[in-house]
mmCIF file of the C-alpha atoms, coordinates in Angstrom:
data_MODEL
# 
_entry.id   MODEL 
# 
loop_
_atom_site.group_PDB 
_atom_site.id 
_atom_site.type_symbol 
_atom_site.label_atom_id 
_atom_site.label_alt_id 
_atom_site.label_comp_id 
_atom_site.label_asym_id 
_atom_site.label_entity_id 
_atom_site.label_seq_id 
_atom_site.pdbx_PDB_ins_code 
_atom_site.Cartn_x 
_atom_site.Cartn_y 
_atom_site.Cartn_z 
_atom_site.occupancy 
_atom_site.B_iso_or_equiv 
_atom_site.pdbx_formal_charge 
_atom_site.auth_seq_id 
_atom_site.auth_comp_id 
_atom_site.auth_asym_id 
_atom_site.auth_atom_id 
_atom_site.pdbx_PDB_model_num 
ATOM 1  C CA . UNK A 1 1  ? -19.770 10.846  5.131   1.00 0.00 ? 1  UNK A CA 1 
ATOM 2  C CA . UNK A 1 2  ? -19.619 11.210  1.438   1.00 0.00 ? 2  UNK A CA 1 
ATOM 3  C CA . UNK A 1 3  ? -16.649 9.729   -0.357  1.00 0.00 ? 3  UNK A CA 1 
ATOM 4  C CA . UNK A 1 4  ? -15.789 10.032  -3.826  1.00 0.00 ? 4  UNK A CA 1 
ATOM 5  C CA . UNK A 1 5  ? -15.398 7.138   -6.342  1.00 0.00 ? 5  UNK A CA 1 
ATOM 6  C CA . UNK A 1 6  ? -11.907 6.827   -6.546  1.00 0.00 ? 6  UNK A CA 1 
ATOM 7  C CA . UNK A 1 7  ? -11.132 7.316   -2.287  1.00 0.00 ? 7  UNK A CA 1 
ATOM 8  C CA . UNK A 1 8  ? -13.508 4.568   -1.979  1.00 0.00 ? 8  UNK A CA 1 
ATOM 9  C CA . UNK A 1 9  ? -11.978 2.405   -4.122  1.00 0.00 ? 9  UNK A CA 1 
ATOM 10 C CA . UNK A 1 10 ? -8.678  3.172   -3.110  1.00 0.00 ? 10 UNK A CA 1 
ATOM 11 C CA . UNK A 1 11 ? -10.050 2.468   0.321   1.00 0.00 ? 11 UNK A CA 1 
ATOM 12 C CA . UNK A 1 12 ? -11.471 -1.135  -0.431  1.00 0.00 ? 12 UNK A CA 1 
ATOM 13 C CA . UNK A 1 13 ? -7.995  -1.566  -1.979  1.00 0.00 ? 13 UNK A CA 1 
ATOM 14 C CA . UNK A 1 14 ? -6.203  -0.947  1.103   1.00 0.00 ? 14 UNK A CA 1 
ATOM 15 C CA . UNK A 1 15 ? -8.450  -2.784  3.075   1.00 0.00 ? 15 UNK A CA 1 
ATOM 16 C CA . UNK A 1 16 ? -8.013  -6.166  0.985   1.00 0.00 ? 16 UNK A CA 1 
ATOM 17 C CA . UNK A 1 17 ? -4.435  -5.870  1.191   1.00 0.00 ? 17 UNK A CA 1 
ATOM 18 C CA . UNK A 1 18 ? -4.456  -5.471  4.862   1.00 0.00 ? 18 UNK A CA 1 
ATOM 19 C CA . UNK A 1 19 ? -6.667  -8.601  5.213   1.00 0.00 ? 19 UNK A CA 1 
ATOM 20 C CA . UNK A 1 20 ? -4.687  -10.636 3.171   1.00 0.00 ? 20 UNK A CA 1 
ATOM 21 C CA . UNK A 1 21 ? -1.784  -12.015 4.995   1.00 0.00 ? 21 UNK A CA 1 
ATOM 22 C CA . UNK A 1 22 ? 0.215   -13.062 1.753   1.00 0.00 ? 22 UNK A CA 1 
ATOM 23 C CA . UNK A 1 23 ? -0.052  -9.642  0.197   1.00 0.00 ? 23 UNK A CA 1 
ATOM 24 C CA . UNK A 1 24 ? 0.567   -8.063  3.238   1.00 0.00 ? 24 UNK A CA 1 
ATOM 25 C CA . UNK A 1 25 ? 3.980   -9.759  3.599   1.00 0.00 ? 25 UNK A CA 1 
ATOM 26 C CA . UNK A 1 26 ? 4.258   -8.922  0.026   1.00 0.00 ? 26 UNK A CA 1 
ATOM 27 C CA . UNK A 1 27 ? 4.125   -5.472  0.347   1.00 0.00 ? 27 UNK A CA 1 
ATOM 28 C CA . UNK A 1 28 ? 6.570   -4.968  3.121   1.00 0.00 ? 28 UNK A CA 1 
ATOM 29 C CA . UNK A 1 29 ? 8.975   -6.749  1.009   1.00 0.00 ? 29 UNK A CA 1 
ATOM 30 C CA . UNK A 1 30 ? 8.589   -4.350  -1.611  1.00 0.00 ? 30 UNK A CA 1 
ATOM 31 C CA . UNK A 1 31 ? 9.072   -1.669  0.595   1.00 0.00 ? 31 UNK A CA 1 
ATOM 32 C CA . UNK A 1 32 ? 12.362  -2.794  2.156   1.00 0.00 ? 32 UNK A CA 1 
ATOM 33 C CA . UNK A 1 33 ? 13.508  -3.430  -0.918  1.00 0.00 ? 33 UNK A CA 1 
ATOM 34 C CA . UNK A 1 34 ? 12.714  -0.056  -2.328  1.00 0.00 ? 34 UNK A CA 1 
ATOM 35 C CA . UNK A 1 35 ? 14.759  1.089   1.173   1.00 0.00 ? 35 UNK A CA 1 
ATOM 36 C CA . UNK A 1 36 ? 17.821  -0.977  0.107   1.00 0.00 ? 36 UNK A CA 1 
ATOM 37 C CA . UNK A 1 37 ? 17.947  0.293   -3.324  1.00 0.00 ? 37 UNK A CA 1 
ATOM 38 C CA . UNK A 1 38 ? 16.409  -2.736  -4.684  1.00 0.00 ? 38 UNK A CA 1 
ATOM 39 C CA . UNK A 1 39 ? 14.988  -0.834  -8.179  1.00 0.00 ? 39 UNK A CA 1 
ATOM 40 C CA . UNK A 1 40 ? 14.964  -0.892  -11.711 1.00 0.00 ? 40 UNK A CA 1 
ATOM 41 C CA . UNK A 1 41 ? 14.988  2.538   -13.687 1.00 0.00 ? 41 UNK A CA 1 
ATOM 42 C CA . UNK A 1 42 ? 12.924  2.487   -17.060 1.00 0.00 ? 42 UNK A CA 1 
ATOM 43 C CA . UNK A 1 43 ? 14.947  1.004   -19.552 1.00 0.00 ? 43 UNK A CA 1 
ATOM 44 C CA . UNK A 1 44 ? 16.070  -2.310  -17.302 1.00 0.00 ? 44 UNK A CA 1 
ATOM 45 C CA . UNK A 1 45 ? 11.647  -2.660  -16.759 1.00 0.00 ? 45 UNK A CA 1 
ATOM 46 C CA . UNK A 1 46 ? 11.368  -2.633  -20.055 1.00 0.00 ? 46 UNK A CA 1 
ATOM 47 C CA . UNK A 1 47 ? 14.012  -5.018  -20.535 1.00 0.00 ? 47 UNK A CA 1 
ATOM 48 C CA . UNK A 1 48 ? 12.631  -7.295  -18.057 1.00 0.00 ? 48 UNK A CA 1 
ATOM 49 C CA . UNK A 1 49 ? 8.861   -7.075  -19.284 1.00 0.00 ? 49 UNK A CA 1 
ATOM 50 C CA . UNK A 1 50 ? 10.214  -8.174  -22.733 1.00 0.00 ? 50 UNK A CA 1 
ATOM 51 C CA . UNK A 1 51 ? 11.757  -11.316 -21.055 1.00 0.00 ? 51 UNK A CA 1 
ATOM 52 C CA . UNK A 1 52 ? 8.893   -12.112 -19.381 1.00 0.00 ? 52 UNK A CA 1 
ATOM 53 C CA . UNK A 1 53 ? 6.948   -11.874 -22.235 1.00 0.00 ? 53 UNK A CA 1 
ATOM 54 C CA . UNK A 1 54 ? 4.484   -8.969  -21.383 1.00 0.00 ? 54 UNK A CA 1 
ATOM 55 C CA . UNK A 1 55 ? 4.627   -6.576  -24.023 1.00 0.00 ? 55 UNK A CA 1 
ATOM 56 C CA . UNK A 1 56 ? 5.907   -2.993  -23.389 1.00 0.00 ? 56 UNK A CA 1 
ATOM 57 C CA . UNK A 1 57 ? 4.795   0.911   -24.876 1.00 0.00 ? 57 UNK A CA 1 
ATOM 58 C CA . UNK A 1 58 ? 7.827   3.054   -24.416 1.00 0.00 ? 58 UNK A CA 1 
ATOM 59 C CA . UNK A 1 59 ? 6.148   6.141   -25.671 1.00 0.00 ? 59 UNK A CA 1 
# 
């Protein structure tokens, strides 16, 4: 089977998540949250970046 770069990667991806207990767990979180309406549109990620200090490109 022949697999281009980015599957594979994808692939390894998926399989270190699924190994990983803790980001497992993490990642279900996020998903019932994103089922509950637990989101942020642009402007309030950018708002939040800022106060965590990352920088932000709004362009």
């Amino acid at each position: 089977m022949l697999l281009g770069a980015d599957d594979y990667d994808a692939m390894r991806e998926t399989i270190a998540v699924l190994s990983d207990p803790s980001l497992l767990i993490a990642h279900q979180e996020g998903v019932q949250a994103l089922s509950e309406g637990d989101v942020l549109d642009s402007d309030q990620l950018a708002k939040a970046m800022k106060n965590a200090g990352r920088s932000v490109d709004t362009k």
